[in-house]
C-alpha positions, 0 to 999 in steps of 0.5 A, spaced: 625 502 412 617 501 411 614 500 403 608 505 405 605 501 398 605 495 403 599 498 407 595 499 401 592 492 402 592 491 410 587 492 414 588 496 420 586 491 426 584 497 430 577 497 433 574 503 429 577 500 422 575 493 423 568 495 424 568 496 416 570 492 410 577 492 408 573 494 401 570 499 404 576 502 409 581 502 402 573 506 398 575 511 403 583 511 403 583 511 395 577 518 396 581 522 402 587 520 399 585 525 392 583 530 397 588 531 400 594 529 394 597 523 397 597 515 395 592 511 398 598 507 402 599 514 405 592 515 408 592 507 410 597 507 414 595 514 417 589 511 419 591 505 422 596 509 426 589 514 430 585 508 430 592 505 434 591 512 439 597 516 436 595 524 435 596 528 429 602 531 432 605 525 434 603 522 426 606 528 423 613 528 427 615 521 428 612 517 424 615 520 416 616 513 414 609 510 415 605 517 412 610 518 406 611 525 410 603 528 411 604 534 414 599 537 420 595 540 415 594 534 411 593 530 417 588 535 420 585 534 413 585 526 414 583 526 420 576 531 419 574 527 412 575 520 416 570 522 422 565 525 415 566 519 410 565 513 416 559 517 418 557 516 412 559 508 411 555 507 418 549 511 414 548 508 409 549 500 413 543 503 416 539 505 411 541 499 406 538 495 413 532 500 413 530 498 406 532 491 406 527 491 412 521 494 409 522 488 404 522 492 398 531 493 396 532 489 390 539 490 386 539 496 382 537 501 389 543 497 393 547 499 387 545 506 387 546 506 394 553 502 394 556 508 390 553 514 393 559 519 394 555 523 399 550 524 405 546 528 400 545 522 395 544 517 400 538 521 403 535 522 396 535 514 396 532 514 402 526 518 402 522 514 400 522 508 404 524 514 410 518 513 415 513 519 415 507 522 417 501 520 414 500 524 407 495 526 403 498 522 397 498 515 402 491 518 403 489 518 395 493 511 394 488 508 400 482 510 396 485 506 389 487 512 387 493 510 384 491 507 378 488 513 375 495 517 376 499 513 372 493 511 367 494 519 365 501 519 366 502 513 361 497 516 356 496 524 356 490 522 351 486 520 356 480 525 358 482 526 366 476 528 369 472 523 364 477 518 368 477 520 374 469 519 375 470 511 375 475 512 381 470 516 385 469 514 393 465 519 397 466 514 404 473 516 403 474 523 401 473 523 394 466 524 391 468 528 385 472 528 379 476 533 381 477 531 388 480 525 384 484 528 380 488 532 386 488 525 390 492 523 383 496 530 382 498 528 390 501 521 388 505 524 382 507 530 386 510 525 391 513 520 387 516 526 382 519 529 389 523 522 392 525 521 385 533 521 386 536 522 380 532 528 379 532 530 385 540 530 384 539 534 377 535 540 381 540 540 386 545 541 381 542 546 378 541 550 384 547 550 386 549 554 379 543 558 378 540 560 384 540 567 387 539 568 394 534 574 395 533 579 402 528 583 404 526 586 411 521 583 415 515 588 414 514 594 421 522 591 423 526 597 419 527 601 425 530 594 430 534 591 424 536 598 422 544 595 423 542 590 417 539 595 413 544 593 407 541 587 406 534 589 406 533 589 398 539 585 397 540 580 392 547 574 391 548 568 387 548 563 392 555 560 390 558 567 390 555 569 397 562 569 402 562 566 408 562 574 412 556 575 408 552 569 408 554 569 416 550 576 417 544 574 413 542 567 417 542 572 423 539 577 421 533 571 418 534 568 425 533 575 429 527 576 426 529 582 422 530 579 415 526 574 409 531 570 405 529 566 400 533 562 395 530 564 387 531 560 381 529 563 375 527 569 378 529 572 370 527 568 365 521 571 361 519 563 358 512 560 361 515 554 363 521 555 367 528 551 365 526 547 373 519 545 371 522 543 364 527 538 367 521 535 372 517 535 365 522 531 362 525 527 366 518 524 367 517 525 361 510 530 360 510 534 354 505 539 352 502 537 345 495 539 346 493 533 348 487 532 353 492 531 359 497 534 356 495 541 361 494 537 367 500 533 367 503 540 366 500 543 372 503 536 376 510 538 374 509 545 376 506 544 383 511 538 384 516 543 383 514 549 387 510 545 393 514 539 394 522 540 390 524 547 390 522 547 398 525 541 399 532 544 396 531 551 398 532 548 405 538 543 404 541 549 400 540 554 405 544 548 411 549 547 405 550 555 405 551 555 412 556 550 413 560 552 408 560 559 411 560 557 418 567 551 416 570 558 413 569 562 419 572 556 423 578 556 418 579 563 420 579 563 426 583 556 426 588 561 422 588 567 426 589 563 433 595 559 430 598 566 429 597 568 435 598 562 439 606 563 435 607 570 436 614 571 438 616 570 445 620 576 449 623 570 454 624 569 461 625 576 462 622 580 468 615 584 467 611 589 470 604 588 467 599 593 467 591 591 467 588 600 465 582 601 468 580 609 469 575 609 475 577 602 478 584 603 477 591 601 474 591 594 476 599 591 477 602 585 477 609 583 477 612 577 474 619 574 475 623 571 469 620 564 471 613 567 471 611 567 478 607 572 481 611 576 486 608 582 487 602 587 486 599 593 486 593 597 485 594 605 481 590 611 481 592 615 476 586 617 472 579 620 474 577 621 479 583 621 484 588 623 478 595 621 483 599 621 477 605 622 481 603 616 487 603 613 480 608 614 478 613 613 485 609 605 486 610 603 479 618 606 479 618 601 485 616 595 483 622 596 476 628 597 481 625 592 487 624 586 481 629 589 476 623 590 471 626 589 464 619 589 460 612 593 462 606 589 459 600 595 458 593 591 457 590 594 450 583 596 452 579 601 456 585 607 457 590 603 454 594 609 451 592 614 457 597 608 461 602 608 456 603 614 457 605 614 465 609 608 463 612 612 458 613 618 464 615 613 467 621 611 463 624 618 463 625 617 471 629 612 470 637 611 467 638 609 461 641 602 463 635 600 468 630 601 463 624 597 461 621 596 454 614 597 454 609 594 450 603 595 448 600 587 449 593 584 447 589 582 452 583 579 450 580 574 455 585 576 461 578 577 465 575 570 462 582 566 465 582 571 471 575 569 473 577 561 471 578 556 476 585 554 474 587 562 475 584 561 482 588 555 483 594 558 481 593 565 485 589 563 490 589 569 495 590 574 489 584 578 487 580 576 480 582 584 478 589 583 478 589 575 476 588 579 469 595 583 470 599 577 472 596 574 465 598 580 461 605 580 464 605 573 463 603 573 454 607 577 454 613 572 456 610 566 453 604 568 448 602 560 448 604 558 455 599 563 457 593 563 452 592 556 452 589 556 460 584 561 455 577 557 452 579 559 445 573 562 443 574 567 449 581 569 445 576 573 440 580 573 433 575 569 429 568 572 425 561 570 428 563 565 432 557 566 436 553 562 429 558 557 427 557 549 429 560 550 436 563 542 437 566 543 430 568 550 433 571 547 438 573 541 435 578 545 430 581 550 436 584 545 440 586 542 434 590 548 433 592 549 440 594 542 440 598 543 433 601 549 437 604 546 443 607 540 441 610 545 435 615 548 440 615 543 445 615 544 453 619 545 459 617 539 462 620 542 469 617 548 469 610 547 464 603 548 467 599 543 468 594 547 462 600 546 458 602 540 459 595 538 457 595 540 451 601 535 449 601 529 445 598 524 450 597 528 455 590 528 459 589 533 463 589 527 468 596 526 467 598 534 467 596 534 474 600 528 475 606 530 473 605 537 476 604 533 482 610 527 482 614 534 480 612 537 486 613 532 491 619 528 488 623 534 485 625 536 477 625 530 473 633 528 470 631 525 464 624 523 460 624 516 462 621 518 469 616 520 466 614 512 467 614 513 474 608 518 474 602 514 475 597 511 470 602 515 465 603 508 461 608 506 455 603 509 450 602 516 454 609 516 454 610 514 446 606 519 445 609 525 450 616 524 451 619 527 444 615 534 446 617 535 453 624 537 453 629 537 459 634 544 461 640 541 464 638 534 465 642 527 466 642 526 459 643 532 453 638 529 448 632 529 452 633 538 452 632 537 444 626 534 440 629 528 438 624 521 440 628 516 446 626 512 440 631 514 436 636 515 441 639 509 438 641 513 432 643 519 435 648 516 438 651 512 432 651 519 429 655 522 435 660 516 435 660 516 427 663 524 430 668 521 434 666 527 439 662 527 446 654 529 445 655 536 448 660 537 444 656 535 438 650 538 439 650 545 435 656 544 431 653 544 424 659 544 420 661 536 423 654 534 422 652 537 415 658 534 413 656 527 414 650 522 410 644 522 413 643 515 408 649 511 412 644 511 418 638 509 416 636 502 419 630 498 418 625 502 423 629 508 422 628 512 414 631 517 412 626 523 414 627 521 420 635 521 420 634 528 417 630 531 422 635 528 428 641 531 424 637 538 424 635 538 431 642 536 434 645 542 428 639 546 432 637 543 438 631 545 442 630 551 437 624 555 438 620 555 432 616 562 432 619 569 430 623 574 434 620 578 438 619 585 436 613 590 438 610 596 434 612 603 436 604 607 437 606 615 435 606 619 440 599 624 440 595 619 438 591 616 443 584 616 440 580 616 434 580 624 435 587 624 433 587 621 426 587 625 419 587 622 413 594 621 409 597 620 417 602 614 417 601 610 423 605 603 425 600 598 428 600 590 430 594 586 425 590 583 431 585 579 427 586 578 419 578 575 415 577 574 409 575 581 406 582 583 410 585 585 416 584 588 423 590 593 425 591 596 432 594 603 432 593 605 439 586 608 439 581 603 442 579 602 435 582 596 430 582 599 423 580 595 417 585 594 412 581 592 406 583 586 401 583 591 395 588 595 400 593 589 402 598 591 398 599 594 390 597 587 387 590 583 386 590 579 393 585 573 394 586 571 400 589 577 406 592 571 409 598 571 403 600 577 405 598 579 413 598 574 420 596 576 427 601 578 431 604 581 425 607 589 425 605 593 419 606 600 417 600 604 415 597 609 412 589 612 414 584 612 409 578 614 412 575 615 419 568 615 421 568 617 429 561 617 429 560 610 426 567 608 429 570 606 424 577 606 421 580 605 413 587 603 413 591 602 406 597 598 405 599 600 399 605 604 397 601 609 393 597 610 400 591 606 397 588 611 391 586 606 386 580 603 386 581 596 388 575 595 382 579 598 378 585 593 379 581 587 377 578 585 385 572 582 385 566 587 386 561 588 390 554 584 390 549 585 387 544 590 392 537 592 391 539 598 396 539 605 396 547 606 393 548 611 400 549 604 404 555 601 405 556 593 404 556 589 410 552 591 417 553 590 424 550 584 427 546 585 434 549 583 440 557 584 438 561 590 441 566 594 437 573 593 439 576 598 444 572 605 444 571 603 451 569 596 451 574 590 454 577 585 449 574 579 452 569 579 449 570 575 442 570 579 436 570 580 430 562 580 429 560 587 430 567 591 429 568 586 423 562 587 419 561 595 421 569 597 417 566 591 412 561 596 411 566 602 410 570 598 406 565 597 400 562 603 400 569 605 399 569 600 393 563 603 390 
């Protein structure tokens, strides 16, 4: 077995790591390995292992023994603070060489520089060597300005303007004593504003103390109307959530808001606690003295003008990063959930795309995933022919043995789940299908792609999105991932965050999904197949073809017959693809041909064939996973051989199970308070979770209404996909919006009451909800199709109701 405490004193010999010092490489590994609660020998080793190309999935399955067992999410972690801090190490060579050009670094700044800990400190070292435009203090020093600003600085008995009349140059700008005095005022405010050091304590301060104040912008309170709750608002800074914070910066950026960031806005003393720590720090006091009032005048304005300017705006970025990496994590968490969701199997469905004037569009699915057969329905307004409905769809279910019927949620959602379930009454018991209700954000985004048009191509774009329905249905991930991510429509304000960071943390979790279950090497698609480990879209779409024109693979190992698909590809692969009835048992389960060998001693150790070995927990929990470990082969991964041959080819995600809608409630309309509803969570936030009921409409369950205990974080108790029983609250027909509970006591106790964080402080009227409906967003269901992503304008409108309940 490797000693992961021998990496701790190895550089990786990887290109990426060897650009830095060994010094430097283990600075990093020591950093992220308190990050992320792990030794630094862990982190080393992780780190060689991507620099050498080995992916996440491929790190955290099979190669236990180098990271010590880091999971995915720790990896994930590693893998994002490396890409930040060796972008910091290249920042900080350029500048150490910027200064060191410019003739001016000396062994105290490249020790300061050396030990900045973020890109922030380093840019507060940089700024004043940082080239700039020409200002009004490099102005005042090329008038000699200058020694009169630190003649006064150094000694506050000096009358300033008698001492300013000998430095006056009427030829350069400065005729006067007063036009001195400012030139002296602009060299200090400068110097104070680039001294880092209290530059840092500011920052720090701020990040403590300060309030972000909102106010609408004058003659825009009709057009912002859907902002009003932020027209007279105010919040610390480091309380304000993401949601919130993600609603402020878009309606400052859509013109309708003024933000600013406010220190000391409350403290009734003359010289606010921020221009005393400029006073002290460069050592002004106020004793009367003929300066003394002057030098004052200096900190202040080297506050106001150039510091507090300077850090309001690196604190509104940090505001929105921090917002935008949380949205992003709940969106990364609500795709995983959803990409998991249970399977129905390889069953044949019948999927239902509604639509009212265009028709029912409908496609049929055979067990494998095929499309074999379409139809185009007209059961609604204008034509209402429910009975030729009626008679195609019942002949589709006898013609391709229907066991499933996949009914899409969006517009006229409930009116068609109520023909199939006409439907179903016509036929025996016995020949039943089950129907569900299934979601189909971005159905029409992958109808109108490329691949839907290469996989259906004499198929119209229209019923595309029916296949895909029935086909969600069957294998959720197979299908979702032919889907842009964005498009999948469980995040908040995705439209606003960083989109490369977006993007980047959405294939992440596609990519982590994937290769969590494993793929049909046979039967996978070549969108599929792209997103395993060390699968290109290239080699998808070579593998796809080798498959088409020789056959169905029999082992993995011809995989090194399919072109430009090399050792390495296949390291990274092999153990995610899986082989149904090949040549050899083992390729069927997630156990690495590397490991082969081991497999097969635990089989002979046995004293059985494989076949008859695999599934038979009684003799393999009955033998010491220690008896099989080598040099190349520890214990994790011995354990994790035996699991998958007690359990092989097992399929990680839960049961399928489907909610049950009530019958008579369709739309909004149809719900009372106190009703109890079943329904599917659709998307969960931080401030609660989104259940659809069958009413075009998702419904907010509050965290305060979660559940009869104090809950933080909704996903400690909800996931996508999960099925929940409800109770209706409130409901807002005109406003669309609904309020759900989770509570045994039908959610009467005031969440405040119960100890949950209230609501911020709001300037404005107490009529007006928390929250507000971002522009552009379009509320879910109500008549809308779920393509669009959501969670901007639904998500902040049942927010806003949510609050007002807690108030």
């Amino acid at each position: 077995m490797t000693d992961i405490d021998s990496f701790a004193s190895q550089p990786s010999p990887s290109p990426k790591a060897s650009a830095l010092p060994p010094e430097v490489a283990l600075r990093i590994a020591r950093r992220i390995a308190d990050e992320i609660g792990c030794k630094p020998a862990q982190v080393s080793a992780t780190v060689q292992l991507l620099d050498e190309g080995s992916t996440v999935p491929f790190v955290a399955r099979y190669r236990k023994e180098a990271t010590g067992g880091l999971d995915d999410t720790q990896l994930r972690m590693l893998e994002e603070r490396l890409i930040y801090l060796r972008e910091m190490e290249d920042r900080r060579t350029a500048i150490l060489k910027s200064i060191e050009e410019q003739g001016k670094l000396d062994d105290d700044l490249a020790g300061k520089i050396a030990s900045a800990d973020t890109k922030a400190a380093l840019e507060d070292l940089y700024l004043p060597f940082r080239k700039k435009r020409r200002t009004k203090a490099q102005i005042a020093r090329e008038a000699g300005l200058e020694p009169l600003a630190d003649m006064l600085l150094a000694d506050p008995s000096i009358n300033p303007e008698k001492s300013a009349e000998a430095f006056l140059d009427a030829e350069k700008g400065f005729p006067d004593a007063k036009s001195s005095l400012d030139g002296a005022r602009q060299i200090l405010m400068e110097r104070f504003a680039e001294d880092a050091a209290l530059v840092g304590r500011l920052r720090e301060y701020l990040l403590k103390k300060a309030v972000v104040r909102s106010r609408v912008v004058e003659g825009q309170e009709e057009a912002g109307a859907k902002f009003s709750d932020y027209f007279a608002y105010e919040e610390k800074w480091s309380d304000i959530p993401s949601h919130r914070a993600l609603a402020l910066l878009r309606g400052r950026n859509e013109g309708m808001l003024a933000l600013e960031l406010v220190a000391d806005a409350d403290d009734p003393s003359p010289v606010k606690p921020a221009e005393r720590m400029v006073m002290e720090a460069t050592g002004i006091e106020d004793r009367g003295r003929a300066a003394d009032k002057w030098l004052g005048d200096v900190a202040r304005f080297a506050w106001r003008v150039k510091i507090a300017l300077h850090l309001e705006l690196e604190l509104m970025n940090m505001l929105r990063e921090r917002s935008e990496e949380e949205a992003i994590k709940v969106f990364a968490r609500n795709l995983k959930d959803l990409l998991l969701a249970a399977p129905a199997g390889a069953k044949a469905v019948l999927g239902l795309d509604p639509g009212v004037r265009t028709g029912v569009k409908v496609a049929a699915v055979d067990a494998t995933g095929k499309l074999v057969d379409t139809a185009t329905i007209y059961p609604f307004q204008p034509k209402n022919d429910v009975m030729g409905s009626l008679a195609v769809l019942k002949a589709l279910v006898a013609k391709h043995r229907v066991g499933l019927i996949a009914i899409g949620n969006g517009t006229a959602s409930r009116e068609t789940d109520k023909l199939a379930a006409d439907l179903l009454k016509e036929i025996p018991a016995d020949q039943r299908p089950v129907k569900v209700i299934v979601n189909e954000a971005g159905a029409s985004v992958y109808s109108a792609s490329a691949l839907a048009a290469k996989e259906m191509p004499d198929v119209d774009v229209s019923l595309r999105g029916a296949a895909s329905i029935a086909r969600r249905l069957q294998d959720p991930l197979a299908e979702l991932v032919k889907i842009e991510p964005k498009s999948i429509g469980v995040g908040q304000y995705q439209h606003d965050v960083n989109q490369t960071k977006l993007a980047r943390s959405l294939d992440a979790v596609v990519e982590d999904a994937v290769n969590a279950v494993g793929v049909d090497l046979n039967t996978a698609s070549a969108a599929l197949l792209s997103r395993i480990s060390g699968l290109s879209e290239t080699l998808a779409g070579a593998i796809v073809t080798r498959r088409d024109e020789v056959g169905a693979f029999r082992s993995r190992k011809e995989l090194l017959a399919v072109p430009r698909l090399g050792p390495k590809a296949f390291e990274q692969c092999a153990g995610f693809l899986r082989i149904v009835g090949g040549d050899n048992p083992l390729d069927q389960s997630s156990v690495h041909p590397e490991a082969y060998p081991v497999a097969e001693r635990i089989v002979k150790a046995c004293g059985r064939p494989l076949k008859d070995v695999m599934g038979n927990a009684s003799v393999l929990k009955a033998l010491d996973p220690q008896e099989f470990t080598d040099d190349k082969f520890g214990l994790p991964t011995v354990k994790d051989i035996l699991t998958e041959l007690e359990k092989p080819g097992r399929d990680p995600r839960p049961e399928f199970k489907t909610a049950t809608f009530q019958e008579g409630v369709e739309t909004m309309a149809d719900l009372k308070p106190g009703m109890a509803l079943e329904g599917t969570v659709t998307n969960v936030t931080n401030f609660g979770a989104f259940v659809d009921i069958g009413v075009h409409q998702d419904g907010l369950v509050h965290v305060s209404q979660l559940a009869d205990r104090f809950i933080s974080d909704p996903h400690t108790v909800v996931k996508a996909g999960d099925i929940v029983r409800v109770r209706v609250m409130e409901v807002d027909i005109k406003r669309k919006r609904i309020g759900l509970s989770m509570k045994k006591d039908g959610g009467e106790a005031r969440g405040r009451e119960r100890g949950e964080t209230p609501p911020p402080r709001n300037n404005a009227p107490r009529g007006k909800p928390q929250g507000g409906k971002p522009q552009g967003a379009k509320s879910q269901g109500g008549g809308n199709r779920r393509d669009t992503p959501q969670g901007d304008g639904a998500m902040a409108a049942a927010l806003a109701a949510a609050m007002k309940r807690k108030k």
